[in-house]
C-alpha positions as CSV (number, residue, x, y, z in Angstrom):
1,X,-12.6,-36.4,3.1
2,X,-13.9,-35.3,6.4
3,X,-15.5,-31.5,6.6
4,X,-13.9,-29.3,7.7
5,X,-14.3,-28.7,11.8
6,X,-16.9,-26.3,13.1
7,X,-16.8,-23.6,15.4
8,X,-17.9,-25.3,18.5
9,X,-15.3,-28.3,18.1
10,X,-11.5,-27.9,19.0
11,X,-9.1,-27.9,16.0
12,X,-6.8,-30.2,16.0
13,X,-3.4,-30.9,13.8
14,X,-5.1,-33.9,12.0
15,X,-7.7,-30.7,10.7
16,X,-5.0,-28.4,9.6
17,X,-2.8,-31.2,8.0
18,X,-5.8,-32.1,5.7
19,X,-6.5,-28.4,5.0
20,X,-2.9,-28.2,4.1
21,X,-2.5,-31.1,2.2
22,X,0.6,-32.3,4.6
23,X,1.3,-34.5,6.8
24,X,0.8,-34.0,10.8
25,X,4.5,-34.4,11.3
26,X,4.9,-31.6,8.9
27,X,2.1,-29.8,10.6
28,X,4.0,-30.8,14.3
29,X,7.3,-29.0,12.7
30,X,5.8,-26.1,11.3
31,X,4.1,-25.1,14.5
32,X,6.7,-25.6,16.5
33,X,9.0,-24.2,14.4
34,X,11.1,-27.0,14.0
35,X,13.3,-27.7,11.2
36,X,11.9,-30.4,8.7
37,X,9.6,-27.9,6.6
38,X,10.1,-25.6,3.6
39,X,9.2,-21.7,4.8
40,X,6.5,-22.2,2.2
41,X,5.2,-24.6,3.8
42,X,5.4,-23.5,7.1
43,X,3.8,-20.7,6.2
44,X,0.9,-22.6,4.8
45,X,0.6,-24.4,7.9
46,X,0.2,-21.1,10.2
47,X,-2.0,-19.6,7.7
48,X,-4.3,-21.9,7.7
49,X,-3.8,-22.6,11.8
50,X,-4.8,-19.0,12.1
51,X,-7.8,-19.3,9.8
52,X,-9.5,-22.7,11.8
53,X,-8.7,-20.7,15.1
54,X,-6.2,-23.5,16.3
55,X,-4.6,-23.6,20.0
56,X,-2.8,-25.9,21.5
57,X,-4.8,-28.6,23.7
58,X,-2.6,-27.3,26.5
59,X,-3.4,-23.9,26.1
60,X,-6.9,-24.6,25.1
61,X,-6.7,-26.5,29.0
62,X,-5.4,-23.2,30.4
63,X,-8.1,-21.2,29.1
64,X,-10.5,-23.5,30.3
65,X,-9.1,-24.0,33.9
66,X,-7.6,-20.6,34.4
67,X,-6.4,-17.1,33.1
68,X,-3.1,-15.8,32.5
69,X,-3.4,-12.8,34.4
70,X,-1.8,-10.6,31.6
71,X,-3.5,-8.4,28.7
72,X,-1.3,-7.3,25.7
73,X,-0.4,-4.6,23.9
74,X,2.2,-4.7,20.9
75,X,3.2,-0.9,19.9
76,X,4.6,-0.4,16.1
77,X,7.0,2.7,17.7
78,X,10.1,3.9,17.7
79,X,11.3,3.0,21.0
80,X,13.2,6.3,21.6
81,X,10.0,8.9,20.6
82,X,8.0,6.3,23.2
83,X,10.3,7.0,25.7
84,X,9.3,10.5,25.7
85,X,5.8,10.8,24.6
86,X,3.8,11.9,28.4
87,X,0.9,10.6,26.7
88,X,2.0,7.1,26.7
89,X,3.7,7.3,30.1
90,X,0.4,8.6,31.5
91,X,-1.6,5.8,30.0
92,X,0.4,2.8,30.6
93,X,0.2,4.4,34.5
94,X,-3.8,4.2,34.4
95,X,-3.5,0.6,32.7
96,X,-1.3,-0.3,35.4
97,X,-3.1,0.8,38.4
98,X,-6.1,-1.2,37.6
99,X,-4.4,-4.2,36.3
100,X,-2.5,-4.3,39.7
101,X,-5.8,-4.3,41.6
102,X,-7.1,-7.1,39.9
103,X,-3.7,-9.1,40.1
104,X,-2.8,-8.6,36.3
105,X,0.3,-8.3,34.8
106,X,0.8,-5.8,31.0
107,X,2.7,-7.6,28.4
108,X,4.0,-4.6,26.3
109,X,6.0,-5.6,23.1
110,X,7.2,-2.9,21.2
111,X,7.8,-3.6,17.1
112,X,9.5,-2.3,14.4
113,X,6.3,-2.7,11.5
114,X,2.9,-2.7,11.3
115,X,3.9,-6.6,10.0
116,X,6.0,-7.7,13.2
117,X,2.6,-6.0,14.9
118,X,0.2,-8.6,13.3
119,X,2.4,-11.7,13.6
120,X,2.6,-11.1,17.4
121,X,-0.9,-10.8,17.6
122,X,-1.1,-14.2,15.6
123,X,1.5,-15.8,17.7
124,X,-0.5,-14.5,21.3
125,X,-3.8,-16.1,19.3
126,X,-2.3,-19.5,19.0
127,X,-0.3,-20.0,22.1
128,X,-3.4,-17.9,24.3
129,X,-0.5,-15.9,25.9
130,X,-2.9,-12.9,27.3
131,X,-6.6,-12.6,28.2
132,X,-7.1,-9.8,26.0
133,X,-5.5,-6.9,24.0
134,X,-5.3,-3.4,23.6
135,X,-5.5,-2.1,20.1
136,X,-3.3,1.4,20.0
137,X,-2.6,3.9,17.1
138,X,-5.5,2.7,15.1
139,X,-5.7,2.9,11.1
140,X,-8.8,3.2,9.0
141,X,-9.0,-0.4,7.8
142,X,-7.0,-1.6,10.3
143,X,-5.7,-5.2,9.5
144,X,-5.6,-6.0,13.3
145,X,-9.1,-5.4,14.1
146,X,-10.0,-7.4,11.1
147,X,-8.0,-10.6,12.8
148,X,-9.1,-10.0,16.4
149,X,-12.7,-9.7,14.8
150,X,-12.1,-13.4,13.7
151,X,-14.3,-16.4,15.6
152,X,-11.7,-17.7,18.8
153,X,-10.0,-14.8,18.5
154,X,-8.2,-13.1,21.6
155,X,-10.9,-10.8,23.9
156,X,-9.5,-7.3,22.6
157,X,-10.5,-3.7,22.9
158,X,-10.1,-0.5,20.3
159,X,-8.2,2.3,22.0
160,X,-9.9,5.0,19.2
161,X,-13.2,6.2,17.6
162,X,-16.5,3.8,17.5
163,X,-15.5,4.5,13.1
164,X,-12.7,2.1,12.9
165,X,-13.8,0.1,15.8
166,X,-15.3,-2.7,13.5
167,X,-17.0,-5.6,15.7
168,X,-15.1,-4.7,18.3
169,X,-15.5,-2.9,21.3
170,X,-13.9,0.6,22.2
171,X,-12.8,3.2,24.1
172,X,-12.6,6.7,23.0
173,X,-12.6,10.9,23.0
174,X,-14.1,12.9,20.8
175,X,-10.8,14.4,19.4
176,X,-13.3,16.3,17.0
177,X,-15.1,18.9,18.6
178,X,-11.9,19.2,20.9
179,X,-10.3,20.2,17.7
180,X,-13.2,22.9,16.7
181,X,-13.0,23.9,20.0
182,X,-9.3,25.0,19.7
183,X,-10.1,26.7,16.7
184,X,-13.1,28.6,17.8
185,X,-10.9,29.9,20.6
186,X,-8.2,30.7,18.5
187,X,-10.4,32.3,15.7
188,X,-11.7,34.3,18.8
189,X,-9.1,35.9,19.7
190,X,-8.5,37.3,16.3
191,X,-6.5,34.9,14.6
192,X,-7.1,34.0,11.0
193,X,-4.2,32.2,9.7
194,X,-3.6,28.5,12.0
195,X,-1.4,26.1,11.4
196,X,-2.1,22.5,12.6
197,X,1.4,20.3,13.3
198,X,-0.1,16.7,13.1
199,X,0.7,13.6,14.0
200,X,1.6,10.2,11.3
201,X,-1.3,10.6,8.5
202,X,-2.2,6.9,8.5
203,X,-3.8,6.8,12.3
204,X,-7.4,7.4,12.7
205,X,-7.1,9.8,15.0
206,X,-4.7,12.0,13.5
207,X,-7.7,11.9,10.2
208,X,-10.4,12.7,12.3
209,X,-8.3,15.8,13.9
210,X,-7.2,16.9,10.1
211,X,-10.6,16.5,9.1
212,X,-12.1,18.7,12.1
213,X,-9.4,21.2,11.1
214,X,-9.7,21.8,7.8
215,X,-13.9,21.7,8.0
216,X,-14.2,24.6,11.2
217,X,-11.0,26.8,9.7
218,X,-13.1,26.8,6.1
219,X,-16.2,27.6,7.7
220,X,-15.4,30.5,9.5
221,X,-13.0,31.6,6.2
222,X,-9.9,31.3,7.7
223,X,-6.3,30.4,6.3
224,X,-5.3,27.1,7.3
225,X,-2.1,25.5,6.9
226,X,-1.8,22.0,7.7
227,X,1.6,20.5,8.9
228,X,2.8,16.7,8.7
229,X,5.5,15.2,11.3
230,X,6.1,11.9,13.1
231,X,5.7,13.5,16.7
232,X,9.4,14.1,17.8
233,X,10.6,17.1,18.8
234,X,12.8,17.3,15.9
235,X,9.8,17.6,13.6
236,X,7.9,19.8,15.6
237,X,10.8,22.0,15.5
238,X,10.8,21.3,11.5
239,X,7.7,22.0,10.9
240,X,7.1,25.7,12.9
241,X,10.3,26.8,10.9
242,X,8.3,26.1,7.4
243,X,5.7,27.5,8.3
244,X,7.0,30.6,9.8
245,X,9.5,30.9,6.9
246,X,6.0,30.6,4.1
247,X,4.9,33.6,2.5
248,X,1.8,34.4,4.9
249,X,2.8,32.8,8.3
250,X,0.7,31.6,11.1
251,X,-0.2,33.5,13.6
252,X,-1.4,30.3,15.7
253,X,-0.3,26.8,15.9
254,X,-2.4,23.6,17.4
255,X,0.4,20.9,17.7
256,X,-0.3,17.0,18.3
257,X,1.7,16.4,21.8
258,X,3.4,18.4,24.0
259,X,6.9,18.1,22.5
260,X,6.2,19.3,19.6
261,X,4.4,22.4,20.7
262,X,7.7,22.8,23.0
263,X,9.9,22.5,20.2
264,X,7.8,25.1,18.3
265,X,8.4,27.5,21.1
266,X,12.6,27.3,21.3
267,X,11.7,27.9,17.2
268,X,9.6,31.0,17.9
269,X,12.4,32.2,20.3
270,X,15.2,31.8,17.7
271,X,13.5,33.5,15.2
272,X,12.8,36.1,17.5
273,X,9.2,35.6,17.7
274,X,7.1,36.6,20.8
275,X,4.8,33.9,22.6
276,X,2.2,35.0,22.8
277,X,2.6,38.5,21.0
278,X,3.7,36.9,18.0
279,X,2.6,33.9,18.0
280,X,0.2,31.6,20.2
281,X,0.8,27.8,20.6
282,X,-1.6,25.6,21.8
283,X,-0.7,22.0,22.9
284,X,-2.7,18.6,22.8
285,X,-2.5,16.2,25.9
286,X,-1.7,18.6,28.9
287,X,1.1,17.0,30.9
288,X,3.3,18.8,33.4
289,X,5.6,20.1,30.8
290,X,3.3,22.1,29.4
291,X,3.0,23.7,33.0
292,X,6.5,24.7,33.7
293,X,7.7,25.9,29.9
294,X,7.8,29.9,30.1
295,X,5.1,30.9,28.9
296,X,3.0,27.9,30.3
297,X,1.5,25.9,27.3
298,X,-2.5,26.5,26.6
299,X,-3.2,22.7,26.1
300,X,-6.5,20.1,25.1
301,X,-6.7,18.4,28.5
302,X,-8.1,15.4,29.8
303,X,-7.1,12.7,32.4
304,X,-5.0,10.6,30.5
305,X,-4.4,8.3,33.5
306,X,-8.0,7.8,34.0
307,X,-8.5,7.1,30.5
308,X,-6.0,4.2,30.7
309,X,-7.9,3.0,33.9
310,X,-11.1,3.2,31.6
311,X,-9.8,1.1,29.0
312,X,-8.8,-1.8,31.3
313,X,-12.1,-1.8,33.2
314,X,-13.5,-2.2,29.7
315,X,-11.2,-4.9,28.4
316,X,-12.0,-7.2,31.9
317,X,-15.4,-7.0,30.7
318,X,-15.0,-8.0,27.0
319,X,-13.3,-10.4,29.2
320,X,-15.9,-11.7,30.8
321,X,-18.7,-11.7,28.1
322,X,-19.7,-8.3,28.0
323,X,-21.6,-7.4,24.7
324,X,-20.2,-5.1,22.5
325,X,-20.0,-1.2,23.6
326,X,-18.6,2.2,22.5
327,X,-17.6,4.1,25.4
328,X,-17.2,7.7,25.3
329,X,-14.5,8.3,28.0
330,X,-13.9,12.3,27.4
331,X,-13.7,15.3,25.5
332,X,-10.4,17.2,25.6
333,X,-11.0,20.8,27.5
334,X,-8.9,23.5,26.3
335,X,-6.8,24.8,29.1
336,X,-6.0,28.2,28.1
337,X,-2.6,29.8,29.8
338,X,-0.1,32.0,28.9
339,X,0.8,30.6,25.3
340,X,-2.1,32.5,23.6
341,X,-3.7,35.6,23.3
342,X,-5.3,38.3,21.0
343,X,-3.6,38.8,17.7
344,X,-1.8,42.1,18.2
345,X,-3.6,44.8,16.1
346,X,-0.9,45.5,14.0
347,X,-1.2,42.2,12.4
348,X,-4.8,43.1,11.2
């Protein structure tokens, strides 16, 4: 029995038909996807491709010769909440203008699971359909940057904090202080009972913004209230009406994206609340929506577009051999307009 092939030689079907215990035709069909092959078999077969870091000798070619010109980036998303989240629109805007400079295409692929997520990634590392990838909406323990971590995996870059970054190389703001900042201010002005409306519990950032929460609001003493939603407007809107309708309500609110903290403010209105006598609202990633609501939103800022731009510059050099980095791109500034203000005495 030969051993099994090392990392500086290329793997070929004989390799993964003896690691499989198959035959190469069997091996030919289940890579190709061919009928001939039981699905338990064929899903031996691309396991154990993945695992030796297989290609095919024609894309194996193409990588030597050339580049395709394209980076990737598969979303897990619901299509409709993409197509309205500024934050996205903004990056993919920064992405693009450097990618066009540089003669590069963005293969986007938006997915139903975190599963159809992974097996795209798999499929792109076998057929070496991109030059690198963009990791988005990063988990702690993300399976994803355990795969692209893998020897002959594709070049790829974290979008998210150095934490859950692994091996790999990323790009990130420091969503934490930005959140103490927001509650300093808010705490400031006289406010002692804040709700945060977050984002989907499982991403990293949305832990390291409930973390920064909960740890400045019990510092300082204050009453916090901690609010979960999946970033559409309709939970937003959800999640203001809970909390206004609790026992001791808010008198602040930090939401996750700007259509939330929109949503919170046709709430406020129904109920008759006053922004920013009432209540003040303060949203995360300014965009031009929070400029022209009445009152204008008091948002975390930063150059969203730029930050895209960032992350592409950094995933042509991972490209090109760079060593390993964390790059600190920004902290978000709070932009303080006419969406808060002092807590109205009476309230004290």
């Amino acid at each position: 029995m030969t051993s099994a092939p090392g990392e500086s030689s290329r793997v070929t079907i004989s390799d993964i038909a003896e690691r499989a215990g198959v035959s190469i035709g069997a091996v030919s069909f289940a890579l190709n996807g061919r009928k001939g092959v039981s699905e338990t078999t064929r899903e031996r077969v691309l396991r154990i491709a993945d695992d030796l870091g297989w290609a095919p000798a024609s894309a194996a070619r193409s990588l030597a010769e050339s580049r395709t010109e394209t980076f990737g980036m598969v979303l897990a998303r619901d299509p409709g909440n993409l197509s309205v989240e500024s934050f996205y629109m903004q990056f993919l805007a920064g992405l693009e203008s450097e990618l066009g400079q540089r003669g590069y295409g963005l293969l986007l692929q938006v997915v139903s699971s975190r599963e159809d997520e992974l097996a795209t990634l798999q499929k792109w590392r076998r057929s070496r359909r991109v030059d690198g990838v963009l990791l988005m909406d990063v988990t702690i323990d993300d399976p994803r940057v355990t795969l692209l971590s893998q020897p002959g995996s594709l070049p790829a870059i974290v979008v998210g904090d150095p934490s859950v970054a692994g091996n790999l190389s990323c790009v990130w703001t420091d969503d934490a202080k930005s959140m103490r900042d927001a509650v300093r201010y808010l705490a400031d002005l006289g406010h002692t009972a804040i709700a945060r409306v977050g984002g989907l519990p499982h991403f990293a950032h949305t832990r390291i913004r409930d973390d920064a929460f909960m740890s400045e609001m019990r510092q300082r003493g204050l009453d916090p209230t901690l609010l979960r939603t999946d970033y559409t407007a309709a939970e937003g809107a959800r999640a203001t009406r809970d909390a206004l309708g609790a026992g001791v309500a808010p008198t602040a609110f930090v939401y996750d994206n700007d259509i939330m903290t929109v949503a919170g403010l046709s709430v406020a209105m129904e109920l008759g609340r006053r922004v920013p006598d009432d209540l003040s609202l303060i949203a995360w990633d300014d965009s031009v929506l929070c400029e022209h609501t009445f009152p204008q939103l008091t948002a975390l800022s930063h150059d969203v577009v730029a930050f895209g731009a960032h992350v592409a510059r950094r995933l042509f050099g991972v490209v090109d051999g760079a060593p390993r980095g964390e790059h600190k791109d920004s902290t978000p500034l709070l932009r303080p307009r006419a969406s808060t203000a002092p807590r109205k005495a009476a309230d004290y």
